[in-house]
C-alpha positions in Angstrom: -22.1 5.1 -23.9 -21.2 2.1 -21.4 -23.1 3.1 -17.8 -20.7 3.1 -14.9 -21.1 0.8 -11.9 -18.2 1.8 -8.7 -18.3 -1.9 -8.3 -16.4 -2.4 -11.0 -13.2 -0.4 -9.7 -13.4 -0.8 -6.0 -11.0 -3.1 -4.7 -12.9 -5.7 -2.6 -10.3 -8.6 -2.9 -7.1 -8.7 -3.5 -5.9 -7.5 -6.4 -2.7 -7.5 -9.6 -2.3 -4.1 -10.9 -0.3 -5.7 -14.1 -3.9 -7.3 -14.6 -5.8 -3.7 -14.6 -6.6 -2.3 -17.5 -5.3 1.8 -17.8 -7.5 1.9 -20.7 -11.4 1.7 -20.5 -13.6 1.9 -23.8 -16.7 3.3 -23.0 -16.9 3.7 -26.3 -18.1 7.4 -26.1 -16.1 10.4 -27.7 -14.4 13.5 -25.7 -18.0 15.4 -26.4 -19.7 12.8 -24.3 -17.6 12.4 -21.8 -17.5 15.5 -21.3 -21.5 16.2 -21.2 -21.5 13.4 -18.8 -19.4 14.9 -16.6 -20.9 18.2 -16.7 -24.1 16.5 -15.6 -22.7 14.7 -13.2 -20.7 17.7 -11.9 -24.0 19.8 -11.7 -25.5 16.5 -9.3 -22.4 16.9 -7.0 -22.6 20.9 -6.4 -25.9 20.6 -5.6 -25.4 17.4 -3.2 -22.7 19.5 -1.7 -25.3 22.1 -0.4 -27.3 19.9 0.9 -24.5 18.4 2.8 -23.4 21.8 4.1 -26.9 22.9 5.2 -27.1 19.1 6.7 -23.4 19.2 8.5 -23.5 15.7 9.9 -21.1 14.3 7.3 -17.7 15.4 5.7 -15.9 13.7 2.4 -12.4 13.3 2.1 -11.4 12.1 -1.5 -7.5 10.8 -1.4 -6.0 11.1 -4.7 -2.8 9.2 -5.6 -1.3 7.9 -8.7 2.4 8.1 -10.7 4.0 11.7 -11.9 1.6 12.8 -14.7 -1.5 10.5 -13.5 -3.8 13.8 -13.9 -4.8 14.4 -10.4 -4.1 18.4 -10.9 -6.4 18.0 -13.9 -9.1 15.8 -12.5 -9.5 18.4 -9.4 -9.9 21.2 -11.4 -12.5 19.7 -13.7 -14.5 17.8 -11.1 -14.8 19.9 -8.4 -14.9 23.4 -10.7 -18.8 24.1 -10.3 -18.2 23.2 -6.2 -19.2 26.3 -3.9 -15.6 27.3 -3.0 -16.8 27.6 1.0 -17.6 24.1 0.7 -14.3 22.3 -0.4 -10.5 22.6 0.6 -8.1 21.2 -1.4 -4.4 20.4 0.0 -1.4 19.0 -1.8 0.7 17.1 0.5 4.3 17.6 -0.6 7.9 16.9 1.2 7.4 17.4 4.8 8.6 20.5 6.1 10.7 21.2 9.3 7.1 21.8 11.7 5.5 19.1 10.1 8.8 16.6 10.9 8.5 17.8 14.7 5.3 15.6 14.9 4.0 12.2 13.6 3.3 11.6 10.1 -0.2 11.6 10.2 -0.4 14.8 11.8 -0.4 16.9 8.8 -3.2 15.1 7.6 -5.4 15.1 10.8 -5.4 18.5 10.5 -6.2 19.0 7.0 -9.2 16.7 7.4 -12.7 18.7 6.7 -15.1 20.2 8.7 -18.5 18.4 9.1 -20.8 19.7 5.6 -17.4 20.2 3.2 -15.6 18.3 0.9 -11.1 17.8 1.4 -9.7 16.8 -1.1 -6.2 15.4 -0.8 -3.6 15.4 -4.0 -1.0 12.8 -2.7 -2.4 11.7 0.6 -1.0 9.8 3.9 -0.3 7.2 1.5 3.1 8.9 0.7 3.9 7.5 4.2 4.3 3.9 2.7 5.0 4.4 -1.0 7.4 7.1 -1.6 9.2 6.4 1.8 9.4 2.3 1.2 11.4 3.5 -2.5 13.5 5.5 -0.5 13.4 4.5 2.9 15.9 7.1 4.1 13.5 9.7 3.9 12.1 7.8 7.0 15.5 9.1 8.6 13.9 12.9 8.6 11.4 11.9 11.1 13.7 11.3 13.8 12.1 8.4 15.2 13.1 6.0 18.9 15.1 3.0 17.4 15.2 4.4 14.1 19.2 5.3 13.5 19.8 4.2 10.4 18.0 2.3 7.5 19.2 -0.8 8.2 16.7 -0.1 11.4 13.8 0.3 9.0 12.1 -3.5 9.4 9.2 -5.2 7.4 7.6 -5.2 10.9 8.0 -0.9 10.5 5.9 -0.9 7.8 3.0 -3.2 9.1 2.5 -0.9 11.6 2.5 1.7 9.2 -0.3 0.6 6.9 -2.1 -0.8 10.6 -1.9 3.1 11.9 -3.4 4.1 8.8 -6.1 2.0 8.9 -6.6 2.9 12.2 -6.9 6.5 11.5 -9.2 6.3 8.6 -11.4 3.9 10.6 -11.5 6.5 13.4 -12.2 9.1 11.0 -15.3 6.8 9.0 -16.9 6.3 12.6 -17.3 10.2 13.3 -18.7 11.2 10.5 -16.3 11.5 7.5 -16.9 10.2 4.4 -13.3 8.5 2.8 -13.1 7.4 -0.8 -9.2 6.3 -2.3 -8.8 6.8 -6.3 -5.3 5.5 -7.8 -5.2 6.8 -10.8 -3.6 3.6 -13.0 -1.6 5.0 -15.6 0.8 2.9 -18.0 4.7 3.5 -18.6 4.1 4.3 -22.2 1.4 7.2 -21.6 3.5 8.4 -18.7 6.1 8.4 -21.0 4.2 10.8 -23.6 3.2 12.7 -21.0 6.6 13.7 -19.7 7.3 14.4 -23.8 4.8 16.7 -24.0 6.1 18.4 -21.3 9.7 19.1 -23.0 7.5 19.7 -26.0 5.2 22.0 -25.3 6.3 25.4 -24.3 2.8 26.2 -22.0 3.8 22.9 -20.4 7.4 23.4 -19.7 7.0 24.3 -16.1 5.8 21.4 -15.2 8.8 19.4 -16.2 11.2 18.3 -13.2 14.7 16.4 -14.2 13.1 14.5 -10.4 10.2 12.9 -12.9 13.0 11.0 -14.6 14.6 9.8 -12.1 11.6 8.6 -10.1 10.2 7.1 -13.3 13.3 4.6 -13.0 11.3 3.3 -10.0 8.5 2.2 -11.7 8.2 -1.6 -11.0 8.9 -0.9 -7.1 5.9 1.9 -7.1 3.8 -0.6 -8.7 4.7 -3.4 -6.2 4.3 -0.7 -3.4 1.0 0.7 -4.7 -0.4 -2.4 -4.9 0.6 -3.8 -1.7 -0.9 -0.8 -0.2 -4.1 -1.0 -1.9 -4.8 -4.7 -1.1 -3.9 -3.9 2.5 -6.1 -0.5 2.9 -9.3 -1.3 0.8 -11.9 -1.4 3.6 -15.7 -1.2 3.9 -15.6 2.3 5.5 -12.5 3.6 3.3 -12.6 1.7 -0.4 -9.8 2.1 -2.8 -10.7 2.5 -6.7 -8.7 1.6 -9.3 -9.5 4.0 -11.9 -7.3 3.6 -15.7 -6.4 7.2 -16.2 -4.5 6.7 -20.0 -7.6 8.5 -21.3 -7.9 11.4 -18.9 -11.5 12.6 -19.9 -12.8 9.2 -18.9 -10.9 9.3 -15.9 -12.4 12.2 -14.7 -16.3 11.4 -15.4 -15.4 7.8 -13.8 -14.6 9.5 -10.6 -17.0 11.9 -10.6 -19.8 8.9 -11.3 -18.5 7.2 -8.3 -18.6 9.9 -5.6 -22.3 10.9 -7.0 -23.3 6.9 -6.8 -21.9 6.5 -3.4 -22.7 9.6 -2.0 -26.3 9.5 -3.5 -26.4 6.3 -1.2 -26.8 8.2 2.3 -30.4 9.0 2.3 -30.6 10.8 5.7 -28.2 13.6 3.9 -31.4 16.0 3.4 -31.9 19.8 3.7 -32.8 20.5 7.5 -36.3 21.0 8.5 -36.9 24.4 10.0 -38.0 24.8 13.8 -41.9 24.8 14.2 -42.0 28.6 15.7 -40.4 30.0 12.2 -42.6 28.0 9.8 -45.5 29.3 11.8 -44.5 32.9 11.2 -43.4 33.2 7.8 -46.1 35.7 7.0 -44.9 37.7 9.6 -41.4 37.7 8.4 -42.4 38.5 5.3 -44.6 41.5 5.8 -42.0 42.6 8.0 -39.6 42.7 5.3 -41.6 44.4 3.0 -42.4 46.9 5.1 -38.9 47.7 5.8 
């Protein structure tokens, strides 16, 4: 089986998602993938101890891709053997009537972890310049100064959009949090079996919404919109990943490689050292004990 390096899906220049694969042969079966994703899951639960008993640092993993990308899937099956105290996982949907009476960020800022845990975001802040830019009159139910109509809705807008966004994840980066971006690349084509399946299969009719359809008409504007937002976000302290995601077994160990490779990178995460005075008397706590 092919190793995985992070370098080679983080975006570090600018890049053409029509030049991306959404297939990678790591020419390994579904049996190896998925033993190499259990081992790698196993690394990651016990990292995240660590990191809770060390709570200098918190991870947020953003999560975006089309309808039917597999971030439900890949959440369940990466994070699974996670200590449940340790990692929160929110699924940003339409904006609802509190969340309108402040700034778009503002769900997100407080949905951001605590120092030692692990968020996880399923659709992210990124929302803010994707789905909104394909229907910009969704900006109109955030009752903005200036903003009266879409015709108000400039390029300038959206600059300072993507600018506030990387302002807020640079802010975030420089206290402590830990960002990492995965678009999930997924073809027309698999989308399209995807969706059949749905229709197909009874377990998975629920999941079918006559909304996929329509948004799927919007395909070639996502993919301009996704990819302007990617070349325009990748930073240092907040990288995007482009990860193919027809094959979603390999989409889910490639992820899970790249948080254990970059996380492994932060050597001062380590168990705490305990205070002098209770090393010292150990004994005595545990003759106390068993004498209890």
């Amino acid at each position: 089986m092919k190793s995985i390096d992070p370098k080679d899906f983080k975006v570090v220049e600018k890049i053409k998602l029509k030049n991306i694969p959404t297939l990678l042969d790591i020419e390994a079966n579904d049996e190896e993938k998925e033993e190499k994703l259990d081992k790698v899951k196993d690394k990651l639960s016990d990292l995240q101890d660590i990191m809770y008993a060390h709570n200098k640092y918190s991870v947020l993993i953003c999560l975006q891709g089309m309808d039917t990308s597999g971030k439900d899937s890949l959440i369940r099956e990466v994070f699974k053997e996670f200590n449940p105290r340790g990692v929160v996982v929110h699924s940003f949907k339409t904006p609802n009537s509190t969340e309108l009476e402040h700034d778009y960020l503002w769900r997100h800022y407080i949905a951001l972890p605590e120092k030692g845990k692990f968020a996880i975001f399923n659709r992210t802040h990124y929302e803010n310049v994707l789905v909104t830019r394909v229907h910009p009159e969704f900006i109109l139910n955030e009752n903005l100064p200036d903003i009266n109509s879409v015709k108000d809705i400039t390029p300038k807008f959206w600059e300072n959009r993507i600018e506030q966004i990387n302002h807020f994840e640079k802010h975030i980066a420089q206290n402590g949090t830990i960002v990492m971006k995965f678009f999930l690349h997924l073809s027309k084509d698999e989308q399209k079996n995807r969706l059949l399946r749905r229709l197909e299969e009874g377990k998975h009719n629920w999941k079918f919404s006559p909304g996929d359809l329509k948004e799927r008409e919007y395909w070639d504007e996502y993919q301009k919109y996704y990819e302007e937002a990617i070349n325009q976000t990748s930073k240092s302290h907040a990288p995007w990943y482009v990860i193919p995601a027809d094959d979603k077994d390999m989409a889910r160990y490639v992820v899970a490689k790249i948080i254990w490779e970059e996380l492994k990178q932060y050597t001062d995460i380590k168990v705490p050292e305990l205070n002098k005075e209770i090393l010292e008397n150990f004994d005595t706590y545990k003759k106390t004990l068993q004498n209890s």
